[in-house]
N, C-alpha and C positions, 0 to 999 in steps of 0.2 A: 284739519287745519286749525290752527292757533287763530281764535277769535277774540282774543282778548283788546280790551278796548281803552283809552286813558281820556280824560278833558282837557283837552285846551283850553287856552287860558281865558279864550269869549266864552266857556261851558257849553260847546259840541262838542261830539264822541267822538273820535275818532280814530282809526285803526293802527298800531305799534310798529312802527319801521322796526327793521328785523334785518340783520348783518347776510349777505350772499358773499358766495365765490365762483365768480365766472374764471376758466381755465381753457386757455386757448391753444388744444393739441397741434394745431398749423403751424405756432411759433416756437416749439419746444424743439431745443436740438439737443438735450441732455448734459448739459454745465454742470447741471447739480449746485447750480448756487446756493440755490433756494433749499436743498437740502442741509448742506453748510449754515444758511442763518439759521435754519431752524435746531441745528445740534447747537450753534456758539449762545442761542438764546437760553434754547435749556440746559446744557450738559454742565453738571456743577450749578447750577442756579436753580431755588427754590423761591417759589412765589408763594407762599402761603394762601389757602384760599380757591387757587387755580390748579395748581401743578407743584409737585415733588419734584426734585433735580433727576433729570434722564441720565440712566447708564452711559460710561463710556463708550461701551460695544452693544449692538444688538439693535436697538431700536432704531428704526425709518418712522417717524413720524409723520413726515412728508417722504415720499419715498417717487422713483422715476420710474415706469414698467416701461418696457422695451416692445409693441408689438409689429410682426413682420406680415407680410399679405403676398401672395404671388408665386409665382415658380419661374425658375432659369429659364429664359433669360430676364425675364420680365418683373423684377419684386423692387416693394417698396417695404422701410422703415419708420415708425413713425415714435414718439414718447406721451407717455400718460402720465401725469403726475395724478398722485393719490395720497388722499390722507384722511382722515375724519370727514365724514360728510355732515355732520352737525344734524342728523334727520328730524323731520317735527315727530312720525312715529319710530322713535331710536328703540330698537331689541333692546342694545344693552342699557333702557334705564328699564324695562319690564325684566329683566333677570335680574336688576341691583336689588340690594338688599337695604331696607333702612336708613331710605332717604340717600344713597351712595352718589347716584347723576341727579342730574335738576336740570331743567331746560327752563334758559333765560329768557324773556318776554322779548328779550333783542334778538333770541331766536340761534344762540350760541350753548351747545351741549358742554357739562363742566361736570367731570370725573370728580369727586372731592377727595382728596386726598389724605384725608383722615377716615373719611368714613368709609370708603372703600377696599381698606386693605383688607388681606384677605382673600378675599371676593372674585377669585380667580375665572367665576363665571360670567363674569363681565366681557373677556377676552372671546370667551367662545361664542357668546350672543352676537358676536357683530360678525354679517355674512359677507362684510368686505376686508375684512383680516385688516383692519383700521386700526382697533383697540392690539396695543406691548404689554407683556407682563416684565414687571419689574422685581427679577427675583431675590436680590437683595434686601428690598425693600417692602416683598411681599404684596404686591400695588397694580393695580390696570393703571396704564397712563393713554393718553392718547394728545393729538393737535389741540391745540385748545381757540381754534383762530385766533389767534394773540391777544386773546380777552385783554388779560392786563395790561397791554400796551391799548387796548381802543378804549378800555376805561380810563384810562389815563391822557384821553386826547389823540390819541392816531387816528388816522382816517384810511389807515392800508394796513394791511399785515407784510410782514417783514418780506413774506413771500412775491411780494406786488413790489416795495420796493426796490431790491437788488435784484429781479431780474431782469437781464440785458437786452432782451428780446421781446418783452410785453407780453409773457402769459398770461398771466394774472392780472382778474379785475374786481376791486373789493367796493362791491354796492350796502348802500344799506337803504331800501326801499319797503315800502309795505305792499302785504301779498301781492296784491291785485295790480301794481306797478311791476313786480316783479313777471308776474305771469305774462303781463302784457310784453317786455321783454325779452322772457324767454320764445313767445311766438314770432316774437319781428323779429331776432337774431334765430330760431330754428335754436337754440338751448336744448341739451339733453341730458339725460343723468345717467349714474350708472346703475345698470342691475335695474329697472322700472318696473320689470315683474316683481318687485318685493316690494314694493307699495311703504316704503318707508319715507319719501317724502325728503329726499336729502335738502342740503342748500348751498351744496356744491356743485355746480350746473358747468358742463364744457361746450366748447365751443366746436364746431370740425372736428366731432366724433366721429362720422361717418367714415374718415383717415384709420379707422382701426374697427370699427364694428358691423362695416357694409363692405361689399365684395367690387371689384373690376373686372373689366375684359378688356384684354390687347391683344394685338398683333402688329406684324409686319407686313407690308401691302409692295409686292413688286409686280411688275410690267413689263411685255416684251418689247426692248426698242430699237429698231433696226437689227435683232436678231442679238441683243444683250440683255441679260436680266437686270433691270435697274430698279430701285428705289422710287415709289409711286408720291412723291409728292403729291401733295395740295388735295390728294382723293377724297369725298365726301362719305361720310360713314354713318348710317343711319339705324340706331338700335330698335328693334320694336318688341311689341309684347300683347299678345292676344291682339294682332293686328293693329296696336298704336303707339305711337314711337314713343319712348323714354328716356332715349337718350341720341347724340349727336354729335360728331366730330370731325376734323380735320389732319392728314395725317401730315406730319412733319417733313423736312429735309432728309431723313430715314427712310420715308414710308412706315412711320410707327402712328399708333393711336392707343390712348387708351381713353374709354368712359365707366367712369365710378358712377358710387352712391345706388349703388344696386344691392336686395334685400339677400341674403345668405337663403341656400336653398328655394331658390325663387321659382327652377323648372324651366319650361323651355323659351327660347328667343330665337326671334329672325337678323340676321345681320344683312345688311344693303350695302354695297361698298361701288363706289363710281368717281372713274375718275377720265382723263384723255384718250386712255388708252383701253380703256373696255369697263369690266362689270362683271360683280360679283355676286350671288346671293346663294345664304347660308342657313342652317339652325345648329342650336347648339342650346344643350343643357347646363345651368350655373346649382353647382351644388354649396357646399359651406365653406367652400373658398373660393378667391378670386381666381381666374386663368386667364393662363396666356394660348391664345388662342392657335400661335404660329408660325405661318408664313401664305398670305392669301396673295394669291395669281389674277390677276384682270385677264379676263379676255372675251373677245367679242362679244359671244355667247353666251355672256354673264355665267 
């Protein structure tokens, strides 16, 4: 961590607010707006200092991933926006060459643009495929969090402003604010087995990097198979519940936020008309579980 320290102006120390990006996977429905501002920002436009003008084609600087969870009948869609994580320990400034990145004390990663052409191993060092090679130009580019717009007075990146839905939320706090943050909103990064330290943080990951289980719950009623409203459904695990729910108007239910390859589970299901109970094994996908039957006998 960046422990670098400045004086205010009564001379105590104290610690460097530093630019975040909180990204809110719940509200993304894939506009691509924010992809949009980020090509009309750069494409043809040179900031000296920051960034080269980005090609017409090729580059996602900010870019939208697509990922899907579930099987027929039962799946859900969700979007991940990704770009630059700004890391405090970034690969690509240990692969640059002669002074090429530099990490700003505001905690914003800056490609320079003169001094990294060339330098094509910049691109390969970054294991979130973040860093464009710009082959006309001979050049890594990447997001630059809109440096020159927040040194210029912004208080958002273009990405916060034009979207319609409220993904994006641009903090600038010091570590220990941030951290505290990150634990009362449950904040996550991506890749955290690579110990790079992003400050790109999202929100309702769990919507693409943890598993579900559903099903469909019916019931014999006067000798018709019907739709088990309102049944209570009780997940458990090494005999303690983890999860809980209610089925709909359908008879459907689903409970997320379950670990990928987790192993086996008890499922409990009750409702007017009988009782149900189950096990089942969760591997590296979510599942759907069915079509579970009540009856007396659980």
């Amino acid at each position: 961590m960046d422990r670098r320290r400045h004086l205010a102006p009564g001379g105590e120390c104290v610690m460097a607010k530093k630019w975040n990006l909180i990204v809110d996977v719940e509200r993304c429905n894939n506009c691509r707006v924010c992809f949009i501002a980020v090509k009309d920002e750069h494409n043809g436009n040179d900031f000296p200092g920051y960034a080269a003008p980005q090609p017409p084609q090729g580059h996602k600087w900010l870019d939208i991933e697509r990922k899907e969870r579930g099987t027929y009948p039962l799946v859900d869609a969700h979007f991940v926006p990704t770009m630059c994580n700004h890391c405090d320990d970034a690969p690509c400034m240990k692969a640059a060459r002669d002074g090429a990145i530099r990490k700003r004390e505001d905690g914003i990663v800056i490609i320079d643009p003169v001094k990294a052409k060339g330098q094509k191993q910049i691109v390969e060092a970054c294991p979130y495929g973040a860093v464009s090679w710009n082959e006309e130009l001979q050049l890594p580019q990447h997001w630059i969090f809109d440096a020159h717009l927040l040194d210029a007075g912004w208080t958002r990146t273009r990405a916060e402003q034009c979207c319609p839905t409220d993904v994006y939320r641009t903090v600038k706090l010091e570590d220990s604010e941030m951290q505290r943050l990150q634990a009362e909103e449950s904040l996550e990064v991506l890749k955290p087995e690579l110990g790079t330290k992003p400050r790109v943080y999202y929100k309702n990951l769990y919507l693409v990097n943890r598993c579900f289980v559903g099903a469909s719950v019916v019931a014999d009623i006067q000798g018709v198979e019907e739709c088990a409203a309102g049944a209570q459904v009780v997940l458990k695990k090494d005999g303690q519940e983890v999860g809980r729910a209610t089925t709909d108007t359908f008879g459907e239910f689903k409970i997320d936020r379950l670990a990928p390859n987790s192993g086996e589970y008890s499922l409990e299901v009750s409702g007017a008309a009988g009782r149900f109970s189950g096990k089942f094994d969760l591997g590296a996908e979510s599942r759907y579980l069915g079509v579970i039957r009540l009856g007396a006998g659980g």
